[in-house]
N, C-alpha and C positions, 0 to 999 in steps of 0.2 A: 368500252373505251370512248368511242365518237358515239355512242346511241344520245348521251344526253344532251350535248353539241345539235347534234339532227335533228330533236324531237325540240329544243328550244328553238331553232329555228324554224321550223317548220308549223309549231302552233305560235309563233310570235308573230304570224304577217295573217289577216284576215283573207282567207280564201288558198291558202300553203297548203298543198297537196303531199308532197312526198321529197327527200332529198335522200341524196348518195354522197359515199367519199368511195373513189373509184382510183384504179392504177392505170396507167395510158393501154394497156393492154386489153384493160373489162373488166378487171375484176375488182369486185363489188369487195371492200374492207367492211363497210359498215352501210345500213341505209334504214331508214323511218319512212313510215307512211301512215297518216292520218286515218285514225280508225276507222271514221265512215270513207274512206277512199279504196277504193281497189287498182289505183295506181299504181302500173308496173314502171315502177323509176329504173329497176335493174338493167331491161331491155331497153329505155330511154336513154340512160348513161351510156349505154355502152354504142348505140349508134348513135349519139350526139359526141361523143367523147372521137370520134375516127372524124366528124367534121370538124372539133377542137384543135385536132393536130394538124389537118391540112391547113387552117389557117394560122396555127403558130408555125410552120415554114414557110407559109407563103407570105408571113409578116416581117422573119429573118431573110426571105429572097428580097425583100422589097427594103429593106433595110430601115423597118420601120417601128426595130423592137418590137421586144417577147410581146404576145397578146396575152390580158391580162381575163379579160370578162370578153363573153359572150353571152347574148341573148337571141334566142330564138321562139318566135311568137305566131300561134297558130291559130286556127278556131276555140280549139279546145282546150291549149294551154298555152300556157310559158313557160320555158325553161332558161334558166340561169346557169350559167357553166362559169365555176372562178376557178383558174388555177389557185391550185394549193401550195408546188414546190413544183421540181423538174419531174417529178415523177407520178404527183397525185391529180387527180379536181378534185372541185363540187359540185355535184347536178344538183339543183332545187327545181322543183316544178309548181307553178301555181296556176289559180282560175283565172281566164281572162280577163276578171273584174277585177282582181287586187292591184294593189298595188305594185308597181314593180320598183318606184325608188325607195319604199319600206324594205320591200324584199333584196334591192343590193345594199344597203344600210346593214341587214340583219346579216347579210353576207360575210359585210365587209369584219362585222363583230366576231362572228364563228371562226374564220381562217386564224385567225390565231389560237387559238383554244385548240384545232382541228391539227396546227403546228407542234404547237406542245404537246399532243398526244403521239406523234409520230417518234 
């Protein structure tokens, strides 16, 4: 259902590692990972997905509206987190060299597609 969503975005950004559609809880609906990658997105999503919620209340505390995207950027990767709806994300993970306004572009293209299949 989301595999073809995942795997077009994930081979559409030069250096896309792996993406998830996950539930606020961890669990993994659906997720792609680029064949030469051994990218664990699932263990990714799911401890990046407990910092996505802390800051969607700490952005309703601050009364600064829903948070929509977050990015978190390390030696080794980048991770994209878009919400989907009140209930879903998206983790996408790419290489520190790609692009990242490709990859929230390609983001922003998926969440709909990722909508309609829900």
């Amino acid at each position: 259902m989301f595999k073809d969503t995942l795997r077009d975005l994930v081979e559409g950004v030069d250096g896309g590692l792996a993406s998830t559609v996950m539930d606020s809880s961890g669990i993994a609906l659906e997720s792609y990972t680029r064949a030469d990658s051994a990218f664990d997105i699932a263990t990714v999503g799911i401890e990046y997905g407990v910092v996505l919620g802390s800051i969607q209340r700490a952005s309703e505390q601050l009364g600064a509206g829903e948070a929509q995207e977050v990015v978190i950027e390390t030696e080794k990767h980048a991770t994209l987190l878009r919400v989907v709806n009140e209930t879903y994300f998206l983790a996408f993970a790419i290489a520190p060299t790609a692009n990242i306004g490709k990859a929230r572009f390609r983001i922003r293209l998926a969440v709909p597609a990722l909508i309609a299949d829900l």
